[in-house]
Every structure is written in C-alpha cells, then in structure tokens.
N, C-alpha and C positions, 0 to 999 in steps of 0.2 A: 504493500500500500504506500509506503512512505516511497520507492523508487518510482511507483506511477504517477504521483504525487510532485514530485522531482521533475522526472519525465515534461508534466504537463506546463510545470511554471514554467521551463525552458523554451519551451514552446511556443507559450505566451509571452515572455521577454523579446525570442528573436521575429516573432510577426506583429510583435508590435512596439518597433523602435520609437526614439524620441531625437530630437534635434537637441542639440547640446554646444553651446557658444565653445570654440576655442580658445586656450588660454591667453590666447595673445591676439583676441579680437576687437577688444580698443585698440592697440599700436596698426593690427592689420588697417581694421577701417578708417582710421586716419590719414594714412599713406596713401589709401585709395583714392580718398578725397583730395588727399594733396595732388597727386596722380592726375585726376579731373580737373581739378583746377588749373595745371600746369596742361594739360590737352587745349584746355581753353584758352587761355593767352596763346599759344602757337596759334590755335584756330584763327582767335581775331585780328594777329601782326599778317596772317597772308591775304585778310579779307585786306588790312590797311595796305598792304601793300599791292592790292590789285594782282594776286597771285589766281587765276582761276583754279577752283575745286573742277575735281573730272569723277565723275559718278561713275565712267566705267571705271574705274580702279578703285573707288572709294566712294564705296555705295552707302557707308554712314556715315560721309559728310564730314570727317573728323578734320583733315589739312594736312593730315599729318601721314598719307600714303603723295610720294611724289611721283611724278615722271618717270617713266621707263628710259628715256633716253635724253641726256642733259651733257653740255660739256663737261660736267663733273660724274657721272656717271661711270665705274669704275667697272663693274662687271653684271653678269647676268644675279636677276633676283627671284627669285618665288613669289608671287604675288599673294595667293592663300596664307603664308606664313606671314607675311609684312601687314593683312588685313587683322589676321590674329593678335598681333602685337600691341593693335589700337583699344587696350583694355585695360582699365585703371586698374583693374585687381591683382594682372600683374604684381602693383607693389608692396599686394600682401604676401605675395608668392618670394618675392626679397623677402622681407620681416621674416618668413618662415625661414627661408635658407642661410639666413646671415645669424640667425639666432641656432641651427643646426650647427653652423661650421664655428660655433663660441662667440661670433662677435657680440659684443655688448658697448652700452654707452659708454662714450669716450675714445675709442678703440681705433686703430688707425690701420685703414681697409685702401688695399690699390685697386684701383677702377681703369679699362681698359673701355674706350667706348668710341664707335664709330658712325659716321653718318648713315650707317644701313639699315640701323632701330630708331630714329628718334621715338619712338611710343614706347619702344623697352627702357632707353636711357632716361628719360622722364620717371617712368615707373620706379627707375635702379636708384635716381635721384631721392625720390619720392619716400623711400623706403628708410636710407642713407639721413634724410633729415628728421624724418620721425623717431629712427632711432637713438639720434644723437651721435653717430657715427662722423671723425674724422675722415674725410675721402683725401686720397692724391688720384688726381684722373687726366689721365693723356687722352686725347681725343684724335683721330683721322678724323680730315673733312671731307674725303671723299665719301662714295655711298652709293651699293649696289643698287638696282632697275627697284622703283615704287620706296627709294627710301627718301631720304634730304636732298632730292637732288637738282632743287631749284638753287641756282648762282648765289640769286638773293637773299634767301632763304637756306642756307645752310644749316648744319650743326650747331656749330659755336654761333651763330646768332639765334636760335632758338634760346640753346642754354643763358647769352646776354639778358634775354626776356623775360626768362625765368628768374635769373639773380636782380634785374632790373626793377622786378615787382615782388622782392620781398618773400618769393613762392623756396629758394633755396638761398644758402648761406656761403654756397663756396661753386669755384668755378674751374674749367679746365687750368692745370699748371703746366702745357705746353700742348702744340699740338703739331701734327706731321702733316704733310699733303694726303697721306695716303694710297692706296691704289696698289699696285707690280711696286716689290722693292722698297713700298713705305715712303715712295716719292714721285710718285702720278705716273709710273714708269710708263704706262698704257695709254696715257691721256695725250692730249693735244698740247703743242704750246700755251694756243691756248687756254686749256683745261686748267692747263696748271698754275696760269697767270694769275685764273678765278678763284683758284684754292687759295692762292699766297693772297689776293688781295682780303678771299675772307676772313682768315687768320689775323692780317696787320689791322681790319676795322675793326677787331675784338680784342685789341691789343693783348693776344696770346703770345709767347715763345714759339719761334720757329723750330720742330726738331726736324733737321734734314740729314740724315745717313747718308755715307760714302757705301755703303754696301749690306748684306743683309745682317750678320755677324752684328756690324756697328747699328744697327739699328734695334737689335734688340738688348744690348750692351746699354746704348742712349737711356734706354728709358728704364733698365732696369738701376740705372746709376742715379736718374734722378727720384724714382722713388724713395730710395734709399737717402739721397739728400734731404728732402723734404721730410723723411720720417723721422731727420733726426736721430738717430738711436735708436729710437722707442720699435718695438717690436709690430710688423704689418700683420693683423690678425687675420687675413684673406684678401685675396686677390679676383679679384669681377669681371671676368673678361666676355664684353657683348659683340658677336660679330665672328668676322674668318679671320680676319686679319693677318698676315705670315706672320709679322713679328711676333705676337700674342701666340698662335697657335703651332705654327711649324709648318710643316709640308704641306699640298692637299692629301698625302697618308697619313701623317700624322693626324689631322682634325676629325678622322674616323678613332681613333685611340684613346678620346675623351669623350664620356657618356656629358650628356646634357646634363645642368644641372650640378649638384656637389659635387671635387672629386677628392679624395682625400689621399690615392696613391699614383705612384706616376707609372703611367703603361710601360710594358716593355718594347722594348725596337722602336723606337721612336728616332727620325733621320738624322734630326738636328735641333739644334737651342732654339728652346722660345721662351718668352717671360712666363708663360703657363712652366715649363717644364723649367725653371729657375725656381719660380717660389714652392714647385711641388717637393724638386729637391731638397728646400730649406723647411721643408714641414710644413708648409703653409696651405690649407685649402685653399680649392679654387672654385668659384661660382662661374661655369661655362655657360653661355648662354648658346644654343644650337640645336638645331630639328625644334623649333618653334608650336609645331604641332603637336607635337610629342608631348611638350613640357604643358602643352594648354591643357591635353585630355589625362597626364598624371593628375595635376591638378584642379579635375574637374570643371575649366573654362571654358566656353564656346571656340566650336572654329570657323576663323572666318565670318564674326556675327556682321550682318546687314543692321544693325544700331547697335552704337555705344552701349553695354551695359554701364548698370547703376553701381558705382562702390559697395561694397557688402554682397553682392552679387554671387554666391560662388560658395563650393563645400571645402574650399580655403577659408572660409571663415567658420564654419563650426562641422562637425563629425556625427557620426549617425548612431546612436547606441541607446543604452536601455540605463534609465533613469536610476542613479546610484541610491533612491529612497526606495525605489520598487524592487531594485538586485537584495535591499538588508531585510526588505519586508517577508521576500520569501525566501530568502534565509535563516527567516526565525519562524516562518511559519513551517522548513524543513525542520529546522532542528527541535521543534517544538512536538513535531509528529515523532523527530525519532526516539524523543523522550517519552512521550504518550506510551510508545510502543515497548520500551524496554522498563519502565518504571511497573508498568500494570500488566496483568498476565492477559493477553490476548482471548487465549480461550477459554477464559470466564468470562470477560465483556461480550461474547459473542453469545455463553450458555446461559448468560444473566445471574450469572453466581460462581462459587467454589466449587472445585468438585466434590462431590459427597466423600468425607472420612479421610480426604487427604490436606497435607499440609500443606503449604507454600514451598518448604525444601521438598515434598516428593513429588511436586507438579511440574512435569515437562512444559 
C-alpha cells in the first residue's frame, strides 16, 4: 500500500509540474531590459540617420540585421542565425554563462566582439553591466553578410550610442579593421578606408598587425595591460574571427557556449587557445541556432520578443511544499504501517489468545 501510495504521488508530481523563477531572475530580467533598451537606441540612430530598414532581411523591424553586401562587408553570413540574435534575452543567457564560468561582480572579463553580432554584442554588453563586471573589449569593425554593415553605421558607432546614452559604462579599448588577417585583407581600398575612418570618428586605438602571429600576440598583450595584474576571470569571444578562434579547423574544436578545456590538435595560437591554456574559461559565441534552442529561445522570430520571455528565466518542476507534503504523507503511511499490526486493522481486532510477540 505505502509503495502504490508512492507510486501515485510520483505520478502526480511529474504531470503536474509548476513554473519556478530562477535564481538569478532579477539580474536575468534586467539585462534583458537593458538589452531592449540598447536595441532601441540602435533602432532610432539608423531611423536618424536615414539608414532604410529592408523587411526582406529583417522582418521584425529591429535595424539591427544589415546589408548582405556593403564595402565593409567581410564575408559570407547566415541570415536565420543573425535574425536569431535580434533577442534581448540573449542577455540572460550571458548572466547565466558568466555566473557558470565564476565571474562575479567586480571581476575583470576579456571581450572579443565583432561587427557580425551587433544584437549579440549588445546582449554581451547588457549582461556585462548588470552584472557589474569589468570588461576589456577589442572590437573588429568589419562584419559578415546581414551584420553592421552599413559604413555609417558600424560597430563602434552603435557601441558610441550606447555609452552616449548612459545605456553602458565602458567602451571598446582598441579596435582592428578586421576581415583576412585582422586587416581588411579581402576588402577594397576602399573598404578599408571606411573601416579606419570608422575607428578615428570613435576615437578608438588602431590595432593593425604585421601578420597573423602579431595579431593575436597584439591583443593578447593588451588585455593583459589593461588588467593590470588582476587576474581575467573569462574570456567572450562573439564571432569567427582568426585571431580569436584559429583556423576555419580549429573553430569546429570549440563547442558553443562554455568551454572550460582546450581541444586537442588545434593548428595554431588564438586568444581562445591562450586564455584556455592559462585556465581561463571561455564564452564562445557560434552555431547561433544551436545556443537559441539549448536555451529554449525562438529561431529566427518575425517580432522582437519581450524581456522575461524564455525558460532562461525560470525551470519546470514540482513545487518544493508539494515534494515535503508527500513526503510526510509517505512517511506517515510507513509509520501507520509498521507501528500497528496490519492484520488486525483489517480483522477489526487481535487475534483471538495471541499476543502481540506471537502475531506474524
């Protein structure tokens, strides 16, 4: 009786779950909001700048999927995954990762972020301010097909708009052309004219490598400048970038998302494969779709979800008053059961001339 008993609460626990806030669903929803906030200023700098919205690429109206083909336009991009990206909750999906890999407030985090997400980098921002985290962030201004990749409208002037309104606290500490080699190597003269001039109107640091080695050496040098001493408690890296990730074999070697060990056979140095060596997790941002449906996000949504949006914010399970309730109502039957003799409550009495030691 008491195991069918058992049996039934079980039962009743797993078909009929409860929603349950996650523990860090203030910081999530915050972030998101900041997130939407920071979507929004981008949206209304391209309305002011007379930048047109194209519905076939960006059916929710966001601003923030660009041009497939742009002087600055560095290589081929996924459009379903850059639609994905346009999703504030994204930067609960940071909070959740950055508090995985230890960081806490105060804590001083490298950021690897290029013009191929601005809707991730926003989100990455977004996360980064709520938490109270210290960033150091090199940016490339170039930016694969449906990323940044209006002249006008770049990277580093989006992020201006964002530190310009109060929305974050800190901004790129240098940034590269981007692209083949980490210096437009693919672009046009004048591609690359458009890169450096967007750089000089954001009074960024120019970082330009002699070669690929020096390029990933550059910036692995200056995080470590700007850190100071103080230990980098992970590393962000959004995008393909060679320098950041390595080969195109290599960027198959890191799963999306955390990583905490560094793959084997990897060609050659990248800042991922520098800070993994030094113990450092890394937050890989790649396969887009991937990371939306672990985290239970839309793909590809035709309207902006709302902040809070998402089973990033809370978990599906059975109510910790209802799990103690019938835990005492178990243990209350197996007490029933072993204190009083079973089969006299069944015969409505003792057995006739036996005792309580001679009754099975």
């Amino acid at each position: 009786m008491v195991a069918f008993l058992s049996v039934l609460a079980l039962l009743g626990i797993e078909y009929n779950p409860v929603e349950v806030r996650d523990e860090l669903y203030d910081q999530k929803l915050e972030a998101a909001r900041l997130a939407k906030q920071g979507f929004q200023a981008v949206y209304l700098e391209r309305i002011r700048l007379q930048i047109p919205l194209e519905p076939e690429f960006d059916p929710a109206g966001t601003g923030l999927i660009g041009s497939p083909h742009t002087e600055i336009t560095s290589n081929e991009g996924h459009l379903p995954s850059k639609q994905t990206t346009a999703n504030p909750n994204f930067a609960a999906v940071f909070v959740d990762m950055l508090h995985e890999a230890g960081v806490n407030s105060g804590d001083v985090v490298a950021v690897n972020c290029t013009g191929s997400f601005p809707a991730m980098n926003i989100s990455v921002y977004a996360a980064l301010e709520v938490m109270k985290v210290e960033p150091i962030v090199i940016s490339s201004v170039s930016a694969s097909e449906y990323g940044a990749t209006d002249p006008d409208l770049t990277w580093l002037d989006m992020e201006r708009i964002l530190f310009d309104q109060d929305l974050i606290s800190f901004r790129s500490a240098a940034a590269s052309l981007g692209g083949s080699l980490d210096i437009g190597k693919n672009h046009s003269e004048a591609g690359r004219e458009l890169l450096r001039e967007a750089i000089m109107r954001n009074d960024i640091p120019l970082l330009y490598p002699s070669d690929f080695s020096r390029a990933v050496q550059m910036r692995i040098d200056l995080y470590d400048e700007v850190a100071g001493g103080r230990p980098v408690k992970s590393f962000i890296n959004l995008g393909g970038g060679t320098a950041s990730v390595g080969t195109s074999d290599d960027k198959g070697d890191f799963v999306p998302g955390l990583n905490t060990r560094l793959p084997t056979g990897l060609d050659r140095s990248s800042v991922m494969r520098t800070f993994l060596e030094r113990g450092v997790p890394v937050i890989h941002i790649s396969r887009i779709r991937t990371m939306a449906r672990r985290y239970g996000l839309p793909d590809a949504p035709i309207e902006t979800p709302e902040p809070g949006d998402g089973v990033i914010f809370r978990r599906v399970g059975a109510s910790g008053w209802t799990i103690l309730g019938v835990l005492a109502l178990i243990f209350g039957a197996m007490y029933g059961a072993t204190r009083y003799d079973v089969s006299t409550v069944f015969a409505g009495g003792k057995a006739e001339g036996k005792g309580p030691e001679q009754m099975v």
